[in-house]
C-alpha positions as CSV (number, residue, x, y, z in Angstrom):
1,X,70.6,74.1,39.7
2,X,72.0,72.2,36.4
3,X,74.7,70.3,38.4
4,X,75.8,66.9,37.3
5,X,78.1,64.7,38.2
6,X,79.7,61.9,36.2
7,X,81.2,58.5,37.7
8,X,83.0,56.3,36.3
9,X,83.8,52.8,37.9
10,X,86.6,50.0,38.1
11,X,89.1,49.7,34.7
12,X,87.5,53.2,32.7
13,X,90.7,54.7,33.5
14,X,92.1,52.6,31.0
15,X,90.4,53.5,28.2
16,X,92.1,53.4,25.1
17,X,94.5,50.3,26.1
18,X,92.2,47.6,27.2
19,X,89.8,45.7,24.7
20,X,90.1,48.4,21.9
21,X,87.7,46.5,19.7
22,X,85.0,47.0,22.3
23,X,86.4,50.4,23.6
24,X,87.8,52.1,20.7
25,X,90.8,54.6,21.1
26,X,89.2,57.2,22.9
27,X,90.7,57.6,26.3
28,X,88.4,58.8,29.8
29,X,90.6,62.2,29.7
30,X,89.1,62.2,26.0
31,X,85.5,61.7,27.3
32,X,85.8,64.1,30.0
33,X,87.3,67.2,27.6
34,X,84.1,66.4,25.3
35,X,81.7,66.3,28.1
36,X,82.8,69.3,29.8
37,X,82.9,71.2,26.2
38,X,79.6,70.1,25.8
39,X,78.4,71.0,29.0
40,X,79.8,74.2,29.0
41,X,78.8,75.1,25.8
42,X,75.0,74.2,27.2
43,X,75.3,75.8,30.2
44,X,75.8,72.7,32.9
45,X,78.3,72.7,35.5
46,X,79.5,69.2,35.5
47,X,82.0,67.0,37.9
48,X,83.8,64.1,36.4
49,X,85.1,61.4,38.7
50,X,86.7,57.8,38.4
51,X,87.4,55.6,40.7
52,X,88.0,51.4,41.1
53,X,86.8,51.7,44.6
54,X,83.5,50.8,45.2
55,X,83.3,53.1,48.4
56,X,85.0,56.1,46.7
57,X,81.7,55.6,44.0
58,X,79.6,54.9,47.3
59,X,81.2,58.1,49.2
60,X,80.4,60.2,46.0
61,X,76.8,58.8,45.3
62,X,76.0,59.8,48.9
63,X,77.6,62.9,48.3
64,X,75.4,63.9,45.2
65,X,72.1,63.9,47.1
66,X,72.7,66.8,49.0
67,X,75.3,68.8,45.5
68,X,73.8,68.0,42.3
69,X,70.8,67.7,40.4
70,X,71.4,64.9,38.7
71,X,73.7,61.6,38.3
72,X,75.2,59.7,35.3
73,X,77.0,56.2,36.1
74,X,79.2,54.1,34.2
75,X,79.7,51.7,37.1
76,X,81.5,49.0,35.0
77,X,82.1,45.7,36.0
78,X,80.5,47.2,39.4
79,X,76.9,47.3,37.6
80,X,76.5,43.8,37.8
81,X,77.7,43.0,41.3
82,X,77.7,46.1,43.6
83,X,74.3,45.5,45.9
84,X,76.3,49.1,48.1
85,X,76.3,51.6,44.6
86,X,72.6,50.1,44.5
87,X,71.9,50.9,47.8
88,X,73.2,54.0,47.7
89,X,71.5,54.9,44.7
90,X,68.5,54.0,46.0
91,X,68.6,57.0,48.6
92,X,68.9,59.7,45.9
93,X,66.1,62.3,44.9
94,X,67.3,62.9,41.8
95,X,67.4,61.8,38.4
96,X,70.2,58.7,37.6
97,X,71.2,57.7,34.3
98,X,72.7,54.7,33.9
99,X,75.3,54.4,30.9
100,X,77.5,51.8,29.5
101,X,79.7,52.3,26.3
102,X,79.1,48.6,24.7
103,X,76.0,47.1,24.8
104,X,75.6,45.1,28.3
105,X,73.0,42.9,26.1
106,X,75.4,41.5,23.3
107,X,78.0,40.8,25.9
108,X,78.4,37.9,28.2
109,X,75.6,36.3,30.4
110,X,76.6,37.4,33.3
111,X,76.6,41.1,31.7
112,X,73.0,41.1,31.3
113,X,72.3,41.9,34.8
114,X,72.6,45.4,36.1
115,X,71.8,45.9,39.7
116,X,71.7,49.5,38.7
117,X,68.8,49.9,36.4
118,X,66.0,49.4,39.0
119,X,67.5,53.0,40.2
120,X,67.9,54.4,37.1
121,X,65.5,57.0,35.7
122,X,66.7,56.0,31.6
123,X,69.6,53.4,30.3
124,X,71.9,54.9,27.6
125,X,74.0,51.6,26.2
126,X,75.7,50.1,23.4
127,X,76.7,53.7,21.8
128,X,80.2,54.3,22.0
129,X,81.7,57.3,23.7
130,X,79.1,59.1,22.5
131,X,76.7,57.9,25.4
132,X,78.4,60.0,27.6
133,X,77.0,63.2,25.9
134,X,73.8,61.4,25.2
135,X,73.9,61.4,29.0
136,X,74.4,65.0,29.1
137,X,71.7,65.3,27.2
138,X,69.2,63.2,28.4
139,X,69.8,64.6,31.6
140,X,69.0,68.5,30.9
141,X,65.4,67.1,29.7
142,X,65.2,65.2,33.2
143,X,66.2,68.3,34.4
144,X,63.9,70.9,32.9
145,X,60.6,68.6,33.8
């Protein structure tokens, strides 16, 4: 099974409006026609979902155990204070990537600390847009093992 889903957390759905020095121009709807290109171009069914509700992301973690093979999250500003996504994270069986677009590091304090990455099986952050098919990539090597 080469089924992935994508989430994407609170303010992503902005993209392209907010913080533009740190963001870019490039829009989620922009993101998610690349990755599913890419994906279908490499023979990966992907679902793409956003939401700024922590229980929709929890709902939809809980839903991948039993669906996909794998996870990629972009939990924004959730990363650093959702203990329920870690939780439910926690309960999966399969490989989780956890990606960021800037560099979580070279932000403020309170950035540096992801209560994802003890769940996460690699961290993709600090490049661009593009970690989203990095992701995708990553992934299918996860995937193959």
């Amino acid at each position: 099974m080469n089924k992935i889903i994508i989430l994407n957390g609170p303010n992503l759905n902005l993209l392209g409006e907010r913080e533009k020095e740190k963001y870019g121009n490039i829009t989620l709807k922009d993101i998610e026609n690349n990755c599913n290109d890419f994906a279908k171009k490499n023979n990966i069914e992907i679902t793409l979902f956003q939401s700024n509700i922590e229980g929709e992301l929890v709902n939809k973690i809980q839903e991948a155990r039993k669906d996909y093979a794998g996870l990629i999250i972009n939990a924004g500003g959730y990363t650093h204070t959702s203990v329920a996504i870690h939780d439910a994270l926690k309960i999966l069986k399969i490989p989780i990537i956890e990606l960021h677009i800037t560099n979580i590091y070279n932000r403020e304090d309170f950035r540096h600390k992801s209560l994802i990455s003890k769940t996460a099986s690699g961290i993709i952050c600090g490049f661009g847009t593009e970690g989203y098919i990095m992701a995708i990539q990553a992934m299918k090597v996860y995937l193959k093992k």
